[in-house]
C-alpha positions as CSV (number, residue, x, y, z in Angstrom):
1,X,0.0,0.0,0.0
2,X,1.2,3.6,-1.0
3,X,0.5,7.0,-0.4
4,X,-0.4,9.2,-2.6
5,X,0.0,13.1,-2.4
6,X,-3.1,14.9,-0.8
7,X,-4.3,18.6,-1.2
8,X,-6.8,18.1,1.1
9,X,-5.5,18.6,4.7
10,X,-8.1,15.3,6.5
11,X,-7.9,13.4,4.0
12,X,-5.6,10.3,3.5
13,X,-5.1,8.7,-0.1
14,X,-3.3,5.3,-0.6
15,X,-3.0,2.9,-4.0
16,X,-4.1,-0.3,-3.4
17,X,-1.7,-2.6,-5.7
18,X,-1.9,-6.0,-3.8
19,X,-5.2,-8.8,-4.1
20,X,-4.6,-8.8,-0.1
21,X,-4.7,-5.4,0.8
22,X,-7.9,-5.2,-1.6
23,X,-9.6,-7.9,-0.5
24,X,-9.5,-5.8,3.1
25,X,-11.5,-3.0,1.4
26,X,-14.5,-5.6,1.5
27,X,-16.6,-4.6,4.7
28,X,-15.7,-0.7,3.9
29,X,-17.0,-1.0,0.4
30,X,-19.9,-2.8,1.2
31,X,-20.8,-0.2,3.7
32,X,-20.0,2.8,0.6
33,X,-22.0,0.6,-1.6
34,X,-25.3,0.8,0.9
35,X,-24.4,4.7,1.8
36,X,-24.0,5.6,-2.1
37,X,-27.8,5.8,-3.3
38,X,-25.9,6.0,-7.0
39,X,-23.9,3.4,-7.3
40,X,-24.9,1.2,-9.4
41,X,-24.7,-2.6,-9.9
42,X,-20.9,-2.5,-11.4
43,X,-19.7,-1.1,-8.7
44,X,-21.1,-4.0,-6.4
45,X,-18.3,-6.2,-4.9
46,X,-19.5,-9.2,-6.4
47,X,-19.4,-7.7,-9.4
48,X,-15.9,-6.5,-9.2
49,X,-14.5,-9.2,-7.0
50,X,-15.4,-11.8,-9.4
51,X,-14.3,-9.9,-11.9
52,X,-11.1,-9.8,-10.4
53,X,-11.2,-14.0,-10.2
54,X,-11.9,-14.5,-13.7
55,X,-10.3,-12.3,-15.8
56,X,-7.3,-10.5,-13.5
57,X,-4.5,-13.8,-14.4
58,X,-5.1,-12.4,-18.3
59,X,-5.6,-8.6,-17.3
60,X,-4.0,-7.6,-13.8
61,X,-0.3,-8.5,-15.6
62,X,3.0,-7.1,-15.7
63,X,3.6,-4.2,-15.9
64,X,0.4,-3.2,-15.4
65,X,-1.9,-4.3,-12.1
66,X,-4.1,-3.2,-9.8
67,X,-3.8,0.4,-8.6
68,X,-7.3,0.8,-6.5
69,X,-7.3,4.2,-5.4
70,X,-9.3,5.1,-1.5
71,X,-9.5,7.8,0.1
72,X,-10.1,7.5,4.1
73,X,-11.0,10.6,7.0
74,X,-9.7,9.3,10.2
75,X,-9.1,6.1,9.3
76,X,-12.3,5.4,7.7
77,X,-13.1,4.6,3.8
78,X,-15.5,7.8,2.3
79,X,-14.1,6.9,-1.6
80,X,-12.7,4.3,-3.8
81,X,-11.6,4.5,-7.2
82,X,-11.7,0.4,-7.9
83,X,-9.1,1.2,-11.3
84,X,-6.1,-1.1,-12.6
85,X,-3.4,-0.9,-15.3
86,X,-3.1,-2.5,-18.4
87,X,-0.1,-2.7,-20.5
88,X,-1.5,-3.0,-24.2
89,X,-0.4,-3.2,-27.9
90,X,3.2,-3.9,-29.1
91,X,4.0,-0.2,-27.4
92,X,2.7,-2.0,-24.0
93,X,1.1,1.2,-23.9
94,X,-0.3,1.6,-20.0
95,X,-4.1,2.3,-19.9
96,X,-5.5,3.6,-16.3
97,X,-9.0,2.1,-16.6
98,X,-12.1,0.8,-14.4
99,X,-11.9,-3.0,-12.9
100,X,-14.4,-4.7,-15.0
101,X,-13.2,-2.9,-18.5
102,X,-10.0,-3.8,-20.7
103,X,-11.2,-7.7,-21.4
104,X,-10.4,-9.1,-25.1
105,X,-12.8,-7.9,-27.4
106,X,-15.3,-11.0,-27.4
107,X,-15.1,-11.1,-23.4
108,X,-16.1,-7.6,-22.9
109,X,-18.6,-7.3,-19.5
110,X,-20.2,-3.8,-20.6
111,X,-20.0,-2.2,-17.0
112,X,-22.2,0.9,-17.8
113,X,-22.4,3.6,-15.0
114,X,-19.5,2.3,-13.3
115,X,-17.4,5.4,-11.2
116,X,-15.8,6.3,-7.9
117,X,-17.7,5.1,-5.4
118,X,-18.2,7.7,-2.8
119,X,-20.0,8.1,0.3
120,X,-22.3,11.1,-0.3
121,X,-21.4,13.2,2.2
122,X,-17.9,13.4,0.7
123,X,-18.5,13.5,-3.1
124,X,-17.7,16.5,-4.1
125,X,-14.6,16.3,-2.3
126,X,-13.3,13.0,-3.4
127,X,-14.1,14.3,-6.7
128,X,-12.0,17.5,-6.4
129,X,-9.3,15.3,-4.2
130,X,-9.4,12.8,-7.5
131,X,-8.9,15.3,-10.3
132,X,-6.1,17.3,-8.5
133,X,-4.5,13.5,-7.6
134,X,-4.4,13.0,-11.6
135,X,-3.0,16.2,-12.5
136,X,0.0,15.9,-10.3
137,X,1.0,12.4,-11.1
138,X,0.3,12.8,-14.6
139,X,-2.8,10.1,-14.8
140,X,-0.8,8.0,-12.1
141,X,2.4,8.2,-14.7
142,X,0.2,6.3,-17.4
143,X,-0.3,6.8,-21.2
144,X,-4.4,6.8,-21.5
145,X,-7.1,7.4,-19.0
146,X,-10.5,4.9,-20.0
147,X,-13.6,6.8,-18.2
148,X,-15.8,3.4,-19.7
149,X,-19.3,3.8,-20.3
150,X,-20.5,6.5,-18.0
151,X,-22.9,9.3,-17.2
152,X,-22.1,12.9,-17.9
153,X,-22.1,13.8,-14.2
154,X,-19.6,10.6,-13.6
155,X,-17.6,11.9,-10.8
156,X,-14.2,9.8,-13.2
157,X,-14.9,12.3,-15.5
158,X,-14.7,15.7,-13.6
159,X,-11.1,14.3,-13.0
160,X,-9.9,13.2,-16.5
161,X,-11.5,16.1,-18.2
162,X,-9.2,18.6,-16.2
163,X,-6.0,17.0,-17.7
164,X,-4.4,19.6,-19.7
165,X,-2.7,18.1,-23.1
166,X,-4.7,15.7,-23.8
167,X,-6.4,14.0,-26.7
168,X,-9.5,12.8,-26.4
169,X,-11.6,10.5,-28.2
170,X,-15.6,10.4,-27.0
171,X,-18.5,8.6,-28.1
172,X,-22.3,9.5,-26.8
173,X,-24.7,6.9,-26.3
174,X,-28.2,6.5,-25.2
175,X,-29.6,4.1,-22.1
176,X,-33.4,3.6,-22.6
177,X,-35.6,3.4,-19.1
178,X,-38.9,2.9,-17.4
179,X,-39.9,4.8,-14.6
180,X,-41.9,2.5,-12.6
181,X,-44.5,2.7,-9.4
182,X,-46.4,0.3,-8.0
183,X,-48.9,0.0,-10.3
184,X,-48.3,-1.1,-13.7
185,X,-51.1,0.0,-14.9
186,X,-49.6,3.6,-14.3
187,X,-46.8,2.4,-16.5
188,X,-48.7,1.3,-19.6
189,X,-50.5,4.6,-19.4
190,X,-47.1,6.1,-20.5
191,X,-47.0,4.1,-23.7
192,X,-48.7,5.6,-26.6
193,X,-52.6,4.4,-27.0
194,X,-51.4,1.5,-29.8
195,X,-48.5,0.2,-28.0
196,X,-50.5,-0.2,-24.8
197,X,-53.5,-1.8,-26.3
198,X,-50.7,-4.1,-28.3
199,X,-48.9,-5.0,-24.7
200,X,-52.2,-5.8,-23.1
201,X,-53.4,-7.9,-26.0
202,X,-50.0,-10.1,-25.2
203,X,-50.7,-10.3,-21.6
204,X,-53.7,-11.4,-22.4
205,X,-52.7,-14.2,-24.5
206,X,-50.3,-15.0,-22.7
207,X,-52.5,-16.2,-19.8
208,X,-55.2,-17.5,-21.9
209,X,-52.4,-19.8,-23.3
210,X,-50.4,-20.6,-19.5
211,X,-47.5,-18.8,-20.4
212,X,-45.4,-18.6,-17.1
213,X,-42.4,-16.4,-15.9
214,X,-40.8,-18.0,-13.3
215,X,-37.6,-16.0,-11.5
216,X,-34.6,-18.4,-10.2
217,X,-34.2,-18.0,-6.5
218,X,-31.3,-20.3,-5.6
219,X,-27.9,-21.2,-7.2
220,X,-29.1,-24.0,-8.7
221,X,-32.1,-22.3,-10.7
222,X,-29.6,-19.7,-11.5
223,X,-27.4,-21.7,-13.0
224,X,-30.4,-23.6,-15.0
225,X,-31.8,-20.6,-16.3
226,X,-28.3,-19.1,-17.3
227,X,-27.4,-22.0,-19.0
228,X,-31.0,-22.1,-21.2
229,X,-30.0,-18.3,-21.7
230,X,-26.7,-19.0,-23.2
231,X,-28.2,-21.8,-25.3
232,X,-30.7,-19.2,-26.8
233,X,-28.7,-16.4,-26.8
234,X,-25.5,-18.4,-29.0
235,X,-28.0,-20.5,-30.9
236,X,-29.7,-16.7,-32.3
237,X,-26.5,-15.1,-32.8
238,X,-24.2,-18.2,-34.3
239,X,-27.4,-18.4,-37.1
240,X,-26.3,-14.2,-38.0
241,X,-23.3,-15.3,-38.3
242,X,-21.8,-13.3,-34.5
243,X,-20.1,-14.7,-31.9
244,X,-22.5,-13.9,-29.6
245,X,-21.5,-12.7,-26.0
246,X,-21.3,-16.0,-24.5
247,X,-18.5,-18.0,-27.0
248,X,-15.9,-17.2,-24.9
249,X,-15.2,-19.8,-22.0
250,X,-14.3,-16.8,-19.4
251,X,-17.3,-14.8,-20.0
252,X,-19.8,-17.6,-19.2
253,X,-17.4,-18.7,-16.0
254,X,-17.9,-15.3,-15.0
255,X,-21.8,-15.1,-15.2
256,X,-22.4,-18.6,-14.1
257,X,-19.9,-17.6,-11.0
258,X,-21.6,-13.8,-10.4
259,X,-25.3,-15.0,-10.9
260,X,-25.0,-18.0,-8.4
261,X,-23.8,-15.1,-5.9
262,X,-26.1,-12.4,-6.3
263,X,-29.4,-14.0,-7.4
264,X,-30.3,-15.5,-3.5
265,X,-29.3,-12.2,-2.1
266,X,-31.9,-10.4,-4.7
267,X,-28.7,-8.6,-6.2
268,X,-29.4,-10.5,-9.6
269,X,-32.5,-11.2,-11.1
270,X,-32.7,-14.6,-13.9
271,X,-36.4,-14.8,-15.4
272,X,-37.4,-16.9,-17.5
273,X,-40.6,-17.6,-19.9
274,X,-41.9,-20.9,-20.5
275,X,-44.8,-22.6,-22.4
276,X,-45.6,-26.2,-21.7
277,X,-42.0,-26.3,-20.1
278,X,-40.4,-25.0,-23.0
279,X,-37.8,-22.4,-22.5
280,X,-39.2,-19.5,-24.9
281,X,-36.9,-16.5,-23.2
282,X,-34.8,-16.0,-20.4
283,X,-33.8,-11.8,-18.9
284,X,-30.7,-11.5,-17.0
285,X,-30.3,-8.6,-14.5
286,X,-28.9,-6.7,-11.4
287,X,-30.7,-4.9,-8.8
288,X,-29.2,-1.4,-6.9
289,X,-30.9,1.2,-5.0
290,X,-34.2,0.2,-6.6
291,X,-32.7,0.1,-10.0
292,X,-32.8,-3.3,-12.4
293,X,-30.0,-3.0,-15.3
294,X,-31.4,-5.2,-17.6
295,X,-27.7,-7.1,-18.7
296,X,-28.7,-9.9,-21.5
297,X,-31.0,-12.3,-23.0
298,X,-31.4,-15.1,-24.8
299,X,-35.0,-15.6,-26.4
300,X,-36.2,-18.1,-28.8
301,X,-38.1,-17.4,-32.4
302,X,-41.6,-16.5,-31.8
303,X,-44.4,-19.5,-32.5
304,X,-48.4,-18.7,-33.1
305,X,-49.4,-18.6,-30.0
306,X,-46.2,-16.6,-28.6
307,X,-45.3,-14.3,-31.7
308,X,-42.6,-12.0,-29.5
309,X,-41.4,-13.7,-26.7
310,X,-38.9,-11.3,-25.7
311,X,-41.1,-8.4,-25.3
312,X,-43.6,-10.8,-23.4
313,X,-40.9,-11.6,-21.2
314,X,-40.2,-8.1,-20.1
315,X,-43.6,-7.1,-19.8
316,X,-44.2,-10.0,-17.4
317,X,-41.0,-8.8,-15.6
318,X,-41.5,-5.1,-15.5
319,X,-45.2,-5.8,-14.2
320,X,-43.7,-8.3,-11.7
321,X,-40.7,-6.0,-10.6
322,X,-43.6,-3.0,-9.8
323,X,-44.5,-5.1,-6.8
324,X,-41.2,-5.5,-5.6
325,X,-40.2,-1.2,-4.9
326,X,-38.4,-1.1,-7.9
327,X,-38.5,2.4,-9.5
328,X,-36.4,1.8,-12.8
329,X,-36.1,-0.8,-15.3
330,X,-32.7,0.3,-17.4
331,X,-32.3,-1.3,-20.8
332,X,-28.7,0.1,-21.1
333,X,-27.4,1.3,-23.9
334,X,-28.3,0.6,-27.1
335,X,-31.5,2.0,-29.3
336,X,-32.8,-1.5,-30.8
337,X,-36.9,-0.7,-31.6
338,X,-38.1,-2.9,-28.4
339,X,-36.2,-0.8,-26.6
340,X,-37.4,2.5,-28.1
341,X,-41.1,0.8,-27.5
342,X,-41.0,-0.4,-23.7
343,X,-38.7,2.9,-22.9
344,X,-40.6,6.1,-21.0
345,X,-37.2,8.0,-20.9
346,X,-33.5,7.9,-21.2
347,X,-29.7,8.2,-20.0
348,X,-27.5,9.6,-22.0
349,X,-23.7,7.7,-21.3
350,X,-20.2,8.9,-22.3
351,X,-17.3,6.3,-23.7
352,X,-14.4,8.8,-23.1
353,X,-10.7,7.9,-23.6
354,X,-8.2,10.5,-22.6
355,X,-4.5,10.0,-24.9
356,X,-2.4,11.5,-22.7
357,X,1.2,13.2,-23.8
358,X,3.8,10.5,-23.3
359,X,6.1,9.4,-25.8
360,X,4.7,6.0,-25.9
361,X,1.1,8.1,-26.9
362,X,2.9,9.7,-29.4
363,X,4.3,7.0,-30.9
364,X,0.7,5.3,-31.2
365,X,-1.4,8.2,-32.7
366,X,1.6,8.5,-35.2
367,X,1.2,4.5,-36.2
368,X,-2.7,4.9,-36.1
369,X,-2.3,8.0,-38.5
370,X,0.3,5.8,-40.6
371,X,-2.5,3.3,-41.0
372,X,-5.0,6.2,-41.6
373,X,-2.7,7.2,-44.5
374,X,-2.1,4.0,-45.8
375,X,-5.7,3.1,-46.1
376,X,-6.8,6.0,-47.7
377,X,-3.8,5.1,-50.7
378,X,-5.2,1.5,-51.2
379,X,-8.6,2.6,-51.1
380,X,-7.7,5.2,-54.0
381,X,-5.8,2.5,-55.7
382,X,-8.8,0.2,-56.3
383,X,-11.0,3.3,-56.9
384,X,-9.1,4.6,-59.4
385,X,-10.4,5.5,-63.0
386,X,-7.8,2.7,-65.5
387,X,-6.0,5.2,-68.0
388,X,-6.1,4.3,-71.5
């Protein structure tokens, strides 16, 4: 453990770089976690702790590692920054990014609205503490800052986007939501008169025809479902010709791990939709502060009596997560139609990579505008008019 300089005269900083001393942060981040009405479910310590099992002997490598950042007030945790190092490219280039973010690109876990996590009474102080702490070690003496997929406000960001010098490359996206009560009725009155009388008509049929949605509860249901999941989710996306997310060995170790955790505590949620037994969609989840994330699916093709399984399935969800003080149902980011339909609102989330001015960065935006170049020439090669 190291400390770090502080401008702040009560508060401490140290850089966690050991799996011991973070493993100590566990009953401190717990208690953030509860405190931080925010923080979402990547920033849960099963999230990141498994995370951690799973991908850290391929990620938390020479010279790179873990370099978890907390801040403490006599003696006790009010901030973490749960970040790492990765060494990357033939450069070995060393990217200061979120635990959870960096994997291979068919491994990637996606963790939108990851940050700091902060107790709230200290936020705007860890944030200022944060952003002064990257200015004077120069992004912790790396070559790129990752923010990840984040909200404008992201506390990360109010500290990378004070580094002077820097090139940055940003990307907006947009995270669909429902804004839920108690009463789901409320909810379909939100929907435009067509949509609802469409959703209703499902419902309907659904229950005419003994459609059931049934939510795992143990390990071993969690690890049914997520297997008929992976099985409908690889078997849709093989037949397109995609990878899918689960064809990697890691990524479904990692899910089948997480979920088995989280889904008896009520931290994950695994639904699935049957008809006479038959698996027809299964929704996989995380629940925080009243928040579900909605994470991944898999959902067979739609029969007669079930023509669209996968909206069915979140219908039945949303109308069975109103009962349970959940007050919104994210669909995270991405603007697929179903989503557009089911949504009543929105997030808007910032991918924001900060270049900083090393040689090594130098170096790389001067091979990436090499391969720019070169691309360009052999593109205006084959395009080229023949001269007779």
């Amino acid at each position: 453990m190291n400390s770090l300089p502080s401008t702040d005269g009560t508060l401490s900083i140290e850089l966690i770089t050991t799996l011991e001393e973070f493993d100590r942060l566990e009953e401190a981040w717990h208690a953030l976690y509860e405190a931080s009405a925010t923080a979402r479910s990547t920033l849960h310590w099963g999230w990141i702790r498994q995370w951690i099992e799973t991908f850290g002997p391929r990620c938390l490598v020479a010279p790179g590692g873990l370099s978890t950042i907390t801040w403490r007030e006599e003696g006790k945790v009010i901030g973490i920054a749960p970040l790492y190092v990765r060494a990357v490219g033939p450069l070995r280039r060393k990217v200061l990014q979120f635990i959870s973010t960096g994997e291979d690109d068919n491994e990637r876990c996606y963790p939108e609205y990851i940050d700091l996590l902060v107790h709230p009474e200290y936020a705007d102080r860890v944030q200022e503490s944060f952003a002064r702490l990257l200015l004077t070690t120069k992004g912790l003496g790396c070559d790129e800052i990752y923010a990840g997929l984040v909200r404008d406000d992201a506390s990360v960001l109010g500290g990378v986007r004070r580094i002077r010098g820097a090139y940055r490359e940003t990307r907006d996206h947009y995270a669909p939501h429902l804004s839920l009560s108690s009463n789901f009725d409320e909810y379909l009155q939100k929907l435009s008169s067509n949509t609802r009388q469409l959703y209703r008509r499902m419902l309907r049929g659904a229950e005419k025809e003994g459609v059931t949605l049934t939510l795992a509860r143990s390990p071993m249901d969690a690890g049914h479902f997520l297997d008929e999941l992976i099985t409908l989710h690889q078997e849709r996306w093989t037949r397109d010709g995609q990878p899918g997310a689960f064809s990697s060995p890691r990524m479904r170790e990692y899910h089948r791990a997480l979920s088995s955790k989280l889904v008896p505590k009520g931290d994950a949620i695994i639904a699935r939709l049957a008809h006479e037994g038959t698996p027809l969609a299964v929704l996989y989840g995380f629940v925080s502060h009243g928040y579900f994330d909605f994470y991944q699916s898999g959902i067979a093709d739609g029969t007669e009596k079930v023509k669209s399984p996968g909206v069915l399935a979140h219908l039945m969800l949303i109308r069975e997560l109103c009962s349970k003080e959940i007050i919104c149902y994210d669909l995270l980011a991405g603007e697929s139609e179903y989503k557009r339909r089911l949504a009543t609102g929105g997030t808007k989330l910032i991918d924001e990579r900060v270049i900083l001015p090393t040689i090594r960065s130098y170096l790389w935006l001067f091979g990436k505008a090499v391969k720019r170049c070169m691309r360009k020439v052999v593109k205006g090669e084959k395009t080229a008019p023949s001269v007779v």
